[in-house]
C-alpha positions, 0 to 999 in steps of 0.5 A, spaced: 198 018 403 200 025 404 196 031 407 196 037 406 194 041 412 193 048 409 187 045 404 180 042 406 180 035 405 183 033 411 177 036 414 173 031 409 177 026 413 177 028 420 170 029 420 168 023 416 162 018 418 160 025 423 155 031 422 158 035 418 153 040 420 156 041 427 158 048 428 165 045 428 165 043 421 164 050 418 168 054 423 174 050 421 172 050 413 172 057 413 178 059 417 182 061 411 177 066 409 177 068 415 184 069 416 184 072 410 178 077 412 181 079 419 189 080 415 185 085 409 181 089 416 187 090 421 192 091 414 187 097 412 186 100 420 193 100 421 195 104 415 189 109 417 192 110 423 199 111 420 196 116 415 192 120 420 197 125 423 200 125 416 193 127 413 192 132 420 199 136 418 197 136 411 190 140 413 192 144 417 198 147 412 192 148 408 188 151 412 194 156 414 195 158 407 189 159 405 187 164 411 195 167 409 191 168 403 185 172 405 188 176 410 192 179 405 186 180 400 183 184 406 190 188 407 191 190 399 183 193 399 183 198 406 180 204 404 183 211 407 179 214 413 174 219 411 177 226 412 171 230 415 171 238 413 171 243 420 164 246 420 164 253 419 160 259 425 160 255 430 157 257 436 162 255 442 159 250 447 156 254 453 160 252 460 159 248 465 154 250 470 157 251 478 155 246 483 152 251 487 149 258 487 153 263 485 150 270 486 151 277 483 157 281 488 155 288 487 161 293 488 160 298 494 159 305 492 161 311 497 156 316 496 157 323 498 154 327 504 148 330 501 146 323 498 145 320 504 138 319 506 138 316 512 143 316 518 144 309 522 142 309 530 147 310 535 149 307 540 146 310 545 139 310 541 139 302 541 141 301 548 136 296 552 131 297 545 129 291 541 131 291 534 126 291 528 125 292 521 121 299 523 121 304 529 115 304 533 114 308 538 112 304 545 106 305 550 109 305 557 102 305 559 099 299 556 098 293 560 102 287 561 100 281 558 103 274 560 101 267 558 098 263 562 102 256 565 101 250 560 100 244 563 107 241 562 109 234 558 103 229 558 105 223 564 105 218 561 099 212 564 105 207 568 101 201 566 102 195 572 104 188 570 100 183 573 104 178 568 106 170 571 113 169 570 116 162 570 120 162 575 127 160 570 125 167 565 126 172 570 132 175 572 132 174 579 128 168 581 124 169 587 127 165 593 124 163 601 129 167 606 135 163 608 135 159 601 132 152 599 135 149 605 131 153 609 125 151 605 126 144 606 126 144 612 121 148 614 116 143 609 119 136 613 118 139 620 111 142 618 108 137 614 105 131 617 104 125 613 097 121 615 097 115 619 097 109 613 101 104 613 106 102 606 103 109 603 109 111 598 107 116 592 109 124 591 105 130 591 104 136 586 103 143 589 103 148 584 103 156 587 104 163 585 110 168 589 106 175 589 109 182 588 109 181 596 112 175 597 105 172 598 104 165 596 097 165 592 094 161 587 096 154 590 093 148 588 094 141 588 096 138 581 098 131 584 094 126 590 095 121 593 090 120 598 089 120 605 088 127 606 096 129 603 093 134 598 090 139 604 096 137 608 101 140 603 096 146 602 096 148 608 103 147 609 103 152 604 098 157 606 102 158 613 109 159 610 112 166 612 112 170 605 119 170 599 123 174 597 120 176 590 122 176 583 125 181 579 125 183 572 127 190 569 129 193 575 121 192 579 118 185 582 114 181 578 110 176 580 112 167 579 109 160 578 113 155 582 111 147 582 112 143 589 114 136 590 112 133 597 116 125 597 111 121 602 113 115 605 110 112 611 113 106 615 109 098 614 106 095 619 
């Protein structure tokens, strides 16, 4: 028996003692619509696409004549300018005024001799005289009146600066004679370590470089014991005076921190 492939019987056939409601057998039982179906839709889509310049072209010639037409309407319809008539008794507009005063120059006359009525001084009538508005006549004898002396410009109060500058913001940083070598010298060979095998730890001193050099306000921030706290204070108190700080051109007073490293042997 022949088959034709394009019609729906062999599918009666292939599916025959099957489930006909599977997916399958609906999706090849409408095949040709859908073929049909898919060949109408890209047909339609393919012939928009082909007419869309066409129809583009076409619009925009359109429009073009159309704007043609109504720029020409515009054209035909212009009216004149209006032609005003020149106003008659017109005061002209007064000038502008100067940037800067400008004053009436009265010419000079010469007058005649019997006009004059007051003759100018002479020479010698001014000499050594003050010159005024008027004449006044002089007393010779009246008493001489001179301004007591005033007392001259205020002096102003110069106020003493007591402040603690650190001793990294001034501008010359106090220092002890000779340089910190010479300081640390003289703290190894005064300070004496207590008699306590295996003591190991650092001491903190704070203190305070007076306008004099003077070591003040020396206080212990750090002890460890066994008298090492007094010791550094005292080390400290004996010391020979710095050289002081200076900021703006006049000593000033410093804070600085001491350290002393104590070690001492075991037995």
């Amino acid at each position: 028996m022949k088959i034709d492939l394009l019609g729906k019987k062999w599918l009666d056939i292939v599916f025959e003692g099957r489930n006909k409601s599977y997916g399958a057998y609906e999706l090849r039982r409408e095949n040709s619509n859908t073929n049909l179906k898919a060949l109408v839709i890209g047909a339609v889509v393919f012939a928009f696409a082909v007419a869309t310049p066409i129809i583009a072209d076409f619009i925009s010639k359109a429009t073009s004549s159309t704007d043609e037409g109504l720029h020409d309407r515009i054209t035909a319809i212009k009216l004149p300018p209006k032609e005003e008539k020149p106003k008659e008794d017109l005061k002209p507009p007064p000038p502008p005024k100067p940037k800067e005063d400008v004053v009436k120059f009265v010419k000079p006359v010469v007058a005649k001799k019997d006009e004059v009525t007051e003759e100018p001084p002479k020479v010698e009538d001014i000499k050594d005289k003050n010159l005024g508005k008027e004449d006044i006549k002089g007393d010779k004898d009246a008493p001489l009146s001179v301004d007591p002396p005033g007392n001259g410009p205020p002096q102003q109060e110069v106020v003493d600066d007591n402040t603690i500058y650190n001793s990294a913001g001034v501008e010359v940083q106090a220092g002890f004679p000779g340089g910190p070598g010479k300081w640390q010298s003289y703290l190894r060979n005064n300070f004496t370590s207590p008699e306590e095998p295996g003591l190991k730890g650092k001491v903190i001193v704070s203190f305070v470089v007076e306008k004099d050099g003077s070591l003040t306000d020396i206080k212990v921030l750090r002890d460890i014991g066994f008298g090492t706290g007094n010791e550094a204070l005292r080390v400290l108190r004996k010391g020979p005076k710095w050289t002081p700080a200076v900021q703006n051109g006049k000593n000033v007073r410093s804070a600085f921190i001491q350290t002393f490293s104590i070690e001492t042997p075991d037995e």
